[in-house]
Every structure is written in structure tokens, then in C-alpha cells.
SEMI-891032 format. One record per atom (N, C-alpha, C, O): atom name; y, z, x. Coordinates in steps of 0.001 Angstrom, whole numbers, plus 500000, padded with zeros to 6 digits. Layout:
N
site	Y	Z	X
CA	Y	Z	X
...
% end
This chain:
212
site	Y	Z	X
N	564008	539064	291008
CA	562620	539225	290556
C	562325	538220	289459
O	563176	538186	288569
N	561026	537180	289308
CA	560837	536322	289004
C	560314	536866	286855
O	559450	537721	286660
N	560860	536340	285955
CA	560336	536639	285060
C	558958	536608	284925
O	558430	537341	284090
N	558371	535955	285541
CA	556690	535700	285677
C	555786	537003	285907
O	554556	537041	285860
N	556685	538084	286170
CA	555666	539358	286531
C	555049	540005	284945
O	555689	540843	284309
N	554544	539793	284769
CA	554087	540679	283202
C	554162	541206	282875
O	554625	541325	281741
N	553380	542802	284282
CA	553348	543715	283516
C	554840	544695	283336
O	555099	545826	282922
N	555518	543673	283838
CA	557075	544466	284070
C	557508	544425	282376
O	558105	545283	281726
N	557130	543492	282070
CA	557650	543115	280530
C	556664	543646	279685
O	556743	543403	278481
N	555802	544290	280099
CA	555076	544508	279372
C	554075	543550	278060
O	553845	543857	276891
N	553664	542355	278844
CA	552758	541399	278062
C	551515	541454	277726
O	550675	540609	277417
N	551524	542676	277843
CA	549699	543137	277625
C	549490	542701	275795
O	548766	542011	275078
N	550643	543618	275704
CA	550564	543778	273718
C	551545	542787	273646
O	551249	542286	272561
N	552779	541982	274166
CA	553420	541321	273564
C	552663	539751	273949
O	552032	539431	274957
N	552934	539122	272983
CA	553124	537376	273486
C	553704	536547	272963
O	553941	536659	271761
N	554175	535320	273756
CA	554925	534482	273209
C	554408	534182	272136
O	555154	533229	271907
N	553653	534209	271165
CA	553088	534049	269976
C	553993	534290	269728
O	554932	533508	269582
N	554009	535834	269558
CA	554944	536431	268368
C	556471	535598	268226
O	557057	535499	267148
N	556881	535143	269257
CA	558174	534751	269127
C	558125	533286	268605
O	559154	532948	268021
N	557130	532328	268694
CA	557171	531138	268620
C	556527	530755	267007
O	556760	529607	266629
N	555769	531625	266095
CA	555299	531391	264997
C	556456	531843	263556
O	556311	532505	262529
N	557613	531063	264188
CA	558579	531693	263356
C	558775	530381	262614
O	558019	529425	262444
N	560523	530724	262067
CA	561371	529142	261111
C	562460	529676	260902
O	563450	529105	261360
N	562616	530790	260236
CA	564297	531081	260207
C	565201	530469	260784
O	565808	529416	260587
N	565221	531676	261909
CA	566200	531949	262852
C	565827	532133	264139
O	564946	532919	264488
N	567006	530843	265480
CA	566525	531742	266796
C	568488	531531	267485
O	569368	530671	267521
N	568316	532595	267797
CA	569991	532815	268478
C	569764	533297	269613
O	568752	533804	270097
N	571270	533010	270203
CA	571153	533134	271756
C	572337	534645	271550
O	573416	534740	270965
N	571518	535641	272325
CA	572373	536396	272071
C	573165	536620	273754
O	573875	537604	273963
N	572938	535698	274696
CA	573319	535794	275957
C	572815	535002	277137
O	571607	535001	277371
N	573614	534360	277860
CA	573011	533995	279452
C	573944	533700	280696
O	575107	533300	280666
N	573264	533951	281648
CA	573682	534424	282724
C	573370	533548	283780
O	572199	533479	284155
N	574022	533041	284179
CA	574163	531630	285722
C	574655	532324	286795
O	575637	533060	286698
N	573728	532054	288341
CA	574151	532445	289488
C	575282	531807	289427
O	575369	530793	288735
N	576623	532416	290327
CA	577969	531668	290615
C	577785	530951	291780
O	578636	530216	292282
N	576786	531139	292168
CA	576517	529469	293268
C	575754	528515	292814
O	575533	527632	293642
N	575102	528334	291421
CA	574331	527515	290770
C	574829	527146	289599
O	574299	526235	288962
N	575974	527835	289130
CA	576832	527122	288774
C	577184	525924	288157
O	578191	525662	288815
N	577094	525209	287534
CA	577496	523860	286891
C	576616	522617	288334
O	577209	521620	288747
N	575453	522955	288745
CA	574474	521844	289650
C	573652	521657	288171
O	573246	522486	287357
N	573606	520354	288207
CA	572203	519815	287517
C	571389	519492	287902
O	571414	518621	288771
N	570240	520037	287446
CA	568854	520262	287515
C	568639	518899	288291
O	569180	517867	287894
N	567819	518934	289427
CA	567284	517735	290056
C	565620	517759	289559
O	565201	516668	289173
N	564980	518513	289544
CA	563592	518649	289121
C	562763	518555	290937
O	563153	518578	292104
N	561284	518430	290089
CA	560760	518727	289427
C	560783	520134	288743
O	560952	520935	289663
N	560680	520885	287421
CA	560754	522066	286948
C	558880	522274	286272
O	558203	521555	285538
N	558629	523432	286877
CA	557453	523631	285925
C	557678	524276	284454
O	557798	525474	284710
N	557734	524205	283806
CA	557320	525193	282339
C	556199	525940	282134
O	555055	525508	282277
N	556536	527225	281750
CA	555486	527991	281550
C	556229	528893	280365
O	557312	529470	280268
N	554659	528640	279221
CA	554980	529383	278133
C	554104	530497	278285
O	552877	530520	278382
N	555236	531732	278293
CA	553434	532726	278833
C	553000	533482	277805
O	553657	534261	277115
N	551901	533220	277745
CA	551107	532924	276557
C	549748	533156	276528
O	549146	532252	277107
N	548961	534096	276037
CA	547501	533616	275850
C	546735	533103	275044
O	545561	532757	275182
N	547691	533030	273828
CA	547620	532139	272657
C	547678	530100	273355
O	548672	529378	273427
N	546827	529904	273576
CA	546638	528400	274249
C	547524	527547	273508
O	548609	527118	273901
N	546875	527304	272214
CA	547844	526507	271173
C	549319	526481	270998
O	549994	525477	270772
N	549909	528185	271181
CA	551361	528720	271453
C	551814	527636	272720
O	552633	526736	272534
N	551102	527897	274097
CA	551700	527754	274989
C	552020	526290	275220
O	552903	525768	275901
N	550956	525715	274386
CA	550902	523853	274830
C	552004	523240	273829
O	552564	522199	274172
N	552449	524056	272184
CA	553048	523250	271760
C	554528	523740	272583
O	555210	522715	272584
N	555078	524516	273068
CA	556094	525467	273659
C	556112	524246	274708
O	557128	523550	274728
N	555154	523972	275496
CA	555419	523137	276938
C	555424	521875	276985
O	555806	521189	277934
N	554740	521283	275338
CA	555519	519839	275400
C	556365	519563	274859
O	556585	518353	274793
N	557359	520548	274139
CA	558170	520424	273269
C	559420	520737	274548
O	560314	519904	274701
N	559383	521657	275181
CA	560218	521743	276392
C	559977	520565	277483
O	560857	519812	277899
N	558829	520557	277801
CA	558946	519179	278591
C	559562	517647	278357
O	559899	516846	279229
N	559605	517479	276799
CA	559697	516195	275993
C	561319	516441	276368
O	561851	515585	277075
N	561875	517238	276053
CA	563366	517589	275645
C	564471	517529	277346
O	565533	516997	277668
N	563438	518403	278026
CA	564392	518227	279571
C	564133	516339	280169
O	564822	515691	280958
N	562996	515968	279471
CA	562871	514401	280650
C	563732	513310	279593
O	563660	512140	279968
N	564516	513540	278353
CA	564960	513355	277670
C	566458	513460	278138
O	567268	512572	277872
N	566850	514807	278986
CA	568065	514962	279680
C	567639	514667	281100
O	567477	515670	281795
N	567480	513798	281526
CA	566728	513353	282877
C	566379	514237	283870
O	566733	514086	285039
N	565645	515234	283439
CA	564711	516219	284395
C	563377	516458	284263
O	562807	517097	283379
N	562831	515783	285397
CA	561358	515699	285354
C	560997	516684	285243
O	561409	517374	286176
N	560321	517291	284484
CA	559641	518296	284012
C	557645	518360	284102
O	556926	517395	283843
N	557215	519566	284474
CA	555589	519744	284011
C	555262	520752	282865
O	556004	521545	282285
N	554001	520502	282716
CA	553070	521487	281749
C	552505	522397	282707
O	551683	522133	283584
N	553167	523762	282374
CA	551975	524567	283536
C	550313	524197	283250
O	549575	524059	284225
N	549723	524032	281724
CA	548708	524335	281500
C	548455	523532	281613
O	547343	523494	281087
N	548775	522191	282159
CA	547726	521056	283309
C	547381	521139	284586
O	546501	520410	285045
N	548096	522130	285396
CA	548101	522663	286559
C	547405	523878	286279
O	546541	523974	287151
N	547329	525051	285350
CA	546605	526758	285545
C	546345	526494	283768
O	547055	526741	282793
N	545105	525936	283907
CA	544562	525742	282201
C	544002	527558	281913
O	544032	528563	282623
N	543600	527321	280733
CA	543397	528675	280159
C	544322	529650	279981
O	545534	529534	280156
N	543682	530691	279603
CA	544305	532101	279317
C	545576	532388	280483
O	545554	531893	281610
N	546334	533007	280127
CA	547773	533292	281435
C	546937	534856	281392
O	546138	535113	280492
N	547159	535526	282156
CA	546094	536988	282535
C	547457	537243	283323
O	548311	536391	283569
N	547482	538698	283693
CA	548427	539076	284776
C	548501	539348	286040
O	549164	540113	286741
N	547260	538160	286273
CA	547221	537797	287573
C	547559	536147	287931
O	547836	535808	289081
N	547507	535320	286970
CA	548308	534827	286603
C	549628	534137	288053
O	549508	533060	288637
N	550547	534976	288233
CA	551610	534646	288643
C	551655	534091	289491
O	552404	533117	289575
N	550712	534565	290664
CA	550871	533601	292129
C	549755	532305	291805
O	549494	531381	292576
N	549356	532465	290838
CA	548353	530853	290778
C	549631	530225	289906
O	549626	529023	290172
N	550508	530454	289163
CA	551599	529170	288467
C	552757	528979	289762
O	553463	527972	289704
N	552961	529977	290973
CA	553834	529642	291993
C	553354	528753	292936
O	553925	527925	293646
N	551518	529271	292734
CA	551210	528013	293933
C	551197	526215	293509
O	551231	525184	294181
N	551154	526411	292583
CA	550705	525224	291432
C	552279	524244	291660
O	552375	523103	292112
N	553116	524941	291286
CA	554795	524978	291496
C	554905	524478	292796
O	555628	523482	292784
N	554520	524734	293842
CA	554600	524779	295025
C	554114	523511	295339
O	554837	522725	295952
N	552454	523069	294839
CA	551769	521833	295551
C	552263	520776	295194
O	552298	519746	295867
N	552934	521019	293479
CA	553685	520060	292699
C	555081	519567	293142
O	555564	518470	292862
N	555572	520403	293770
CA	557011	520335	294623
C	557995	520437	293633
O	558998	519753	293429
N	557409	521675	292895
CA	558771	522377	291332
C	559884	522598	292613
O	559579	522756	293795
N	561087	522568	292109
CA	562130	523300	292557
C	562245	524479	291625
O	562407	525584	292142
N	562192	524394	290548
CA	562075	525744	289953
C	561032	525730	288407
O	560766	524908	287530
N	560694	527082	288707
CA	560029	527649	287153
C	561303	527830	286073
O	562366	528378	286366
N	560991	527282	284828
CA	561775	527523	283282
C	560231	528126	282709
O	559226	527456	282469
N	560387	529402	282601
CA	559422	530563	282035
C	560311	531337	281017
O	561495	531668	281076
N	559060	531574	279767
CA	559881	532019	278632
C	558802	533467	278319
O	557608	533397	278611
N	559291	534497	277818
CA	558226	535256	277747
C	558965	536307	276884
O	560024	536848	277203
N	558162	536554	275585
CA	558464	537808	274715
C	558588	539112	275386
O	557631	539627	275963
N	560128	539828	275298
CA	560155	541076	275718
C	560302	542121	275004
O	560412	543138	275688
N	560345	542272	273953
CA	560203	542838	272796
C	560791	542772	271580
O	561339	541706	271303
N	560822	544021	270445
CA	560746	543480	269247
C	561411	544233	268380
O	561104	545323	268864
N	562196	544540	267321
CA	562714	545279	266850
C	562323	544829	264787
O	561723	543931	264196
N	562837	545662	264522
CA	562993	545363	262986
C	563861	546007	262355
O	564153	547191	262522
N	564567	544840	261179
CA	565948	545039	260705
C	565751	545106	259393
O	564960	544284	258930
N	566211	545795	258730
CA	565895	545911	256903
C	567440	545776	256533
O	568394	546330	257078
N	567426	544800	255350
CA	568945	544578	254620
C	569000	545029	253270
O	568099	544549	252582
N	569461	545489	252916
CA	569600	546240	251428
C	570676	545262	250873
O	571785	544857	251223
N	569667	545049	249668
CA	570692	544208	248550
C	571209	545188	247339
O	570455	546084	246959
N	572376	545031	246793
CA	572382	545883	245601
C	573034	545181	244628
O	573952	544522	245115
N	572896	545031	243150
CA	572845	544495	242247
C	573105	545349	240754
O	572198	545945	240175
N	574595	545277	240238
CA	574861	545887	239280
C	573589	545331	237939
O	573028	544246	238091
N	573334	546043	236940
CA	572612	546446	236181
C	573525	545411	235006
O	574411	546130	234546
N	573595	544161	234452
CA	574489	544120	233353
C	574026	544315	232186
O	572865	543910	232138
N	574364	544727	231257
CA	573647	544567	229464
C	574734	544042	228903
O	575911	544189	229233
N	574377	543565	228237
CA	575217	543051	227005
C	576416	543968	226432
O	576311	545167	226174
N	577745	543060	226258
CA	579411	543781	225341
C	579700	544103	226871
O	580868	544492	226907
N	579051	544118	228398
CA	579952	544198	229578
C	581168	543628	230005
O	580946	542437	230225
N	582394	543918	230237
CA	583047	542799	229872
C	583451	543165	231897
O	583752	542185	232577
N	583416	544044	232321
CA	583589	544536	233852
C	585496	544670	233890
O	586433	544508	233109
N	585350	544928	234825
CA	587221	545294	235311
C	587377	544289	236235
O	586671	544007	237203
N	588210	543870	235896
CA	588423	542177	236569
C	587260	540873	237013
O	587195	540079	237952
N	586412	541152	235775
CA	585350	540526	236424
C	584350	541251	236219
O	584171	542388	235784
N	583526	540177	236709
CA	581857	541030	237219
C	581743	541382	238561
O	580747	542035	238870
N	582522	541099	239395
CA	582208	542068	240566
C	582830	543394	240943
O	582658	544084	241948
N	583827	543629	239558
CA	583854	544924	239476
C	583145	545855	239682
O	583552	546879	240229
N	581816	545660	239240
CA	580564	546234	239007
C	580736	546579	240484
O	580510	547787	240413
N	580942	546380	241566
CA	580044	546594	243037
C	581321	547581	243333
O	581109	548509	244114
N	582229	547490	242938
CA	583743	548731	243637
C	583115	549622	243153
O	582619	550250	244088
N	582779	550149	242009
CA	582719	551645	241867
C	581166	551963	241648
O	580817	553090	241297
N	580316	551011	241850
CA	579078	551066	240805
C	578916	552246	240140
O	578505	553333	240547
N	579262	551921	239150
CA	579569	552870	238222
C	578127	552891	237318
O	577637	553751	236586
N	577702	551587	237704
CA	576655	551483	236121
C	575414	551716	237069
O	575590	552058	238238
N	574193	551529	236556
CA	572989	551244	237180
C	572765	550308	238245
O	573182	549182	237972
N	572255	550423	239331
CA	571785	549195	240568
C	570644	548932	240656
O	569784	549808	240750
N	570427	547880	240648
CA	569042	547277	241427
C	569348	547327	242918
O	570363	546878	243451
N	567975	548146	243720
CA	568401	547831	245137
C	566943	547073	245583
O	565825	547033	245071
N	567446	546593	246599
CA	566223	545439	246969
C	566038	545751	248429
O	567166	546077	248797
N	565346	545817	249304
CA	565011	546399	250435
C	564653	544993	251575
O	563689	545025	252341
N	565170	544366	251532
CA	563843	543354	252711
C	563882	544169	254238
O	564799	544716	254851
N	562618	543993	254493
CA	562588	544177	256301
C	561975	543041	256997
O	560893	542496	256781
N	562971	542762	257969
CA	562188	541801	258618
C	562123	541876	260391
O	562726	542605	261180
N	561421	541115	260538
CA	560772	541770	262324
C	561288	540515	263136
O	560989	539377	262774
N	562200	540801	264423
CA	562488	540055	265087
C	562205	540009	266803
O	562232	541114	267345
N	562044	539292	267333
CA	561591	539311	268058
C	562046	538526	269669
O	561566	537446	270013
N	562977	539261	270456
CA	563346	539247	271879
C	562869	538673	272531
O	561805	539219	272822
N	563056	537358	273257
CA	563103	536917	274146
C	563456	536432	275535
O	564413	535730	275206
N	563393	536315	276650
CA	563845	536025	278061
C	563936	534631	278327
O	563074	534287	277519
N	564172	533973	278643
CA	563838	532150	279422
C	564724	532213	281020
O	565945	532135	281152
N	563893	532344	281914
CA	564295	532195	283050
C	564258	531263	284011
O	563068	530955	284079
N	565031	530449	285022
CA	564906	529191	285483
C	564861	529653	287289
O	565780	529452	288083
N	563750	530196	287547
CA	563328	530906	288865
C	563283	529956	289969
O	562471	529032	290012
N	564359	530240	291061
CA	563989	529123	292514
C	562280	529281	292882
O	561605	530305	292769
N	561919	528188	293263
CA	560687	528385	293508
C	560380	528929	294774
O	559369	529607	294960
N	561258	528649	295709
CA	561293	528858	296982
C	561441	530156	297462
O	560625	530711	298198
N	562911	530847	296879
CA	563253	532292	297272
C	562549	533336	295866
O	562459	534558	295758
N	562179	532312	295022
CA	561865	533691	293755
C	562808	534289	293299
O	562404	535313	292747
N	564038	534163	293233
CA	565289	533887	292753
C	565739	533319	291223
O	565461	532164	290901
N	566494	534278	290262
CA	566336	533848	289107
C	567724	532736	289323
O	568593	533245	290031
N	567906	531950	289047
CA	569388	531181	288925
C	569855	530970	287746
O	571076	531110	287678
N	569124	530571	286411
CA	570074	531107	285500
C	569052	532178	284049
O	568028	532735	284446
N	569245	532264	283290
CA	568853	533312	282566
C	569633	533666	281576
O	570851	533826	281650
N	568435	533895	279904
CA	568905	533524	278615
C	567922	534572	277806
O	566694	534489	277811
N	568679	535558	277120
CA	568190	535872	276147
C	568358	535930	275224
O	569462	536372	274907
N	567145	535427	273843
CA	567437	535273	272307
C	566469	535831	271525
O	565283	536003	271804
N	567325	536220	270082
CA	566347	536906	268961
C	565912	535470	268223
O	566708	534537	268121
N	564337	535410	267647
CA	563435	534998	266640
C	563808	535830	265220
O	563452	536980	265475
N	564242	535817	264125
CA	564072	536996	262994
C	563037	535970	262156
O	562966	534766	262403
N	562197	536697	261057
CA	561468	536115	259701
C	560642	534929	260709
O	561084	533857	261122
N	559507	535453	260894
CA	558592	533921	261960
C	557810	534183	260697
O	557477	535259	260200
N	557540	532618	260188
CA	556468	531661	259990
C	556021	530630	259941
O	555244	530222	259078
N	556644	529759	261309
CA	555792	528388	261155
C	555609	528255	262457
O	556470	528986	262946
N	555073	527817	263224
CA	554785	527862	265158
C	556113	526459	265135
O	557302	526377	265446
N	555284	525728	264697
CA	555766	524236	265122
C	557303	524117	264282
O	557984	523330	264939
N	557779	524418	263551
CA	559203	524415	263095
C	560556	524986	264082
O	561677	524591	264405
N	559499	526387	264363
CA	560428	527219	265376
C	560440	527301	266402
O	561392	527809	266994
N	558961	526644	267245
CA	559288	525938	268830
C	560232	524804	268621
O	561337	525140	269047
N	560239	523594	268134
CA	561351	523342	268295
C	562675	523727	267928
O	563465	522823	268201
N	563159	524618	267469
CA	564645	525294	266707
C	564482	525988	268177
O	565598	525859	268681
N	563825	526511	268903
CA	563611	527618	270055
C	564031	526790	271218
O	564811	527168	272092
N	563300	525336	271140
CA	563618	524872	272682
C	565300	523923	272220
O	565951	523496	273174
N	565707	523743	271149
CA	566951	523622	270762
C	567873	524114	271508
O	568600	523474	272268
N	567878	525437	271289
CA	568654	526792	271624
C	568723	526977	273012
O	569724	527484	273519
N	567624	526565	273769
CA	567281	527161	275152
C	568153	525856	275939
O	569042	525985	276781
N	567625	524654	275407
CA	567995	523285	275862
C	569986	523057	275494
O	570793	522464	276209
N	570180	523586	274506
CA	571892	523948	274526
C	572094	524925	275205
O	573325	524958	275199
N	571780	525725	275772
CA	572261	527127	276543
C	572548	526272	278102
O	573607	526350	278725
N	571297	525435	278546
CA	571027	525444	279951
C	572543	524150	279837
O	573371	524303	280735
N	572833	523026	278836
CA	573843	522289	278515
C	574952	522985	278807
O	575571	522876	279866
N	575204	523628	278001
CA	576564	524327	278607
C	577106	525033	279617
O	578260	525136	280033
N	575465	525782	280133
CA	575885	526379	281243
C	576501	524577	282581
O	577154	524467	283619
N	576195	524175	282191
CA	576190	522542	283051
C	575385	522013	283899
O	575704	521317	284863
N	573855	522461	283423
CA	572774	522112	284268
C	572033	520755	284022
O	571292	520201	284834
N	572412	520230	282541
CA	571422	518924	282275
C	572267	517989	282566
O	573454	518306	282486
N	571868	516319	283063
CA	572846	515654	282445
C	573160	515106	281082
O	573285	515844	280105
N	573280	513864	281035
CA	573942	513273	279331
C	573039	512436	279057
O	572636	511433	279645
N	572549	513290	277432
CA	571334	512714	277007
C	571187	511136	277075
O	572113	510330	277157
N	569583	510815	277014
CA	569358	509501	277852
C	569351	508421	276555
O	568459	508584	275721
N	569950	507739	276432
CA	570317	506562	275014
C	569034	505436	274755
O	569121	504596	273860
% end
């Protein structure tokens, strides 16, 4: 089943926004290659699709992925020169036909699947003055014995999919999912994002050797 279905992922309330207006952090927490697709490199053409109804999201997402695969010699497209506007969740069979007239061999579709939030507690002995601590000042944290400062951050991260769909059978062949944590910059963390995605599909042994 093709990541492109929406409402399976539920993209009504989510969008690649959320995942792409970050800077921190983006990690791969996993991916998964058919064992008959296997270490083949990408012949192209590949469409990209950032799915997205945030326009601005999706265009910097699809030239920043497009720039990066024709860079590892795979011709790559912009869905949103082929299906401009809003992505809607009807959507899907107009980016397969598009795929299709273009002669994609496969969709690389990325799409927020949800979201969690993580809070880290800091704690911080209290010092005053004549402290002299028990071996030190990080004595203070074995027994806290004295007063703490505790510090709370929460921060919201945010799940992602990137799937590289045969165009033909609708067939996922390989498949990657990663956390976004602390988003605030679009353009810092699409590229740190297509970094991540563009080393994943590398190792699995799908690109060739970057072009000099």
C-alpha cells in the first residue's frame, strides 16, 4: 500500500509542515528495503512528493530533494510542476497519473505520521557560599541533600514516513522512518531532513557515487 493514501495516515490535521519547520534534530529511527530491491540503484525517473498543503513546505522539501538525488545521478521531478496547488485527499491518483505520463519508475513521498512530546527534567543543586561538597561539587547530585533547581523543558517531535513506491505495481520498495524534535526553521531542517533521507537510501545501496 502506497504511502500516498492520506487518510490512512491521517493528514487531515497532520502536515508535512509540522515536520519540516524545524533545526534541531532529525534521526532515522529505521528503514526497511524489499530483499529483491535490494542494493539496485535507482535508475529514475523518481517523482517527489512533499505532501503538503502548506505550498511553500512542499516546494522547498521538493527542490531540496530533487537538487540532492540528480546530484547522486537520479533524475528526479517536482510533483508540484506536474499537480500544482493544495495536495487534498484526492490527491493520489492525480500524482500516480502525473508519475505515469512522466515515466516515474517510482514515487519518493514523505508524509507526517504523527507526533509525540518529550519533557526532560534538569536538576541543579542549590550552592551558597562555605559549600565545600563531598568530593566535589557533584556531590551535590548523589544525595541531593541540599535544595534543587528543577527545570522542566518539553519539547514536541514529530514522526515521519519517506516511502520510495513502484509506480507500476504500487509497491513500497524501500521505506524510512524518522523523528523531527524542537522545529524552528523550515529551510535549516529541510535540508538536515533530506540529509538523513538521502544517507538512509545511500546505505541501503540505492544511489550511486556522488557526482564530482
Amino acid at each position: 500500500m502506497s504511502l500516498l493514501r492520506f487518510k490512512s495516515y491521517g493528514l487531515g490535521t497532520v502536515l508535512i509542515a509540522s515536520l519540516l519547520v524545524a533545526c534541531a534534530t532529525t534521526t532515522l529511527d529505521g528503514s526497511w528495503t524489499r530483499p529483491e530491491f535490494a542494493g539496485k540503484r535507482l535508475q529514475g525517473p523518481v517523482l517527489v512528493v512533499g505532501v503538503a498543503r502548506d505550498d511553500t513546505v512542499r516546494r522547498l522539501y521538493e527542490d531540496e530533494m530533487v537538487a540532492r538525488l540528480g546530484a547522486r545521478g537520479v533524475k528526479a521531478l517536482r510533483s508540484y510542476e506536474l499537480v500544482p496547488g493544495a495536495l487534498q485527499d484526492d490527491s493520489v491518483e492525480r500524482l500516480q497519473q502525473a508519475a505515469r505520463k512522466a515515466g516515474a519508475t517510482h514515487l519518493l513521498s514523505t508524509a507526517v505520521i504523527g507526533q509525540e512530546r518529550e519533557a526532560v527534567v534538569y536538576q541543579d543543586p542549590w550552592i551558597y557560599g562555605g559549600w565545600g561538597g563531598y568530593r566535589g561539587w557533584y556531590g551535590s547530585y548523589w544525595g541531593m541533600a541540599y535544595p534543587v533547581r528543577t527545570d522542566v523543558r518539553v519539547y514536541r517531535t514529530y514522526i515521519a514516513q519517506t516511502a520510495l513506491t513502484d509506480v507500476t505495481t504500487d509497491r513500497i520498495d524501500w521505506t524510512a522512518r524518522t523523528r523531527t524534535t524542537a522545529p524552528t526553521s523550515v529551510e535549516q531542517e529541510t535540508r538536515a531532513f533530506v540529509d538523513v533521507i538521502i544517507g538512509a537510501l545511500d546505505k541501503a545501496g540505492l544511489l550511486g557515487a556522488p557526482a564530482k
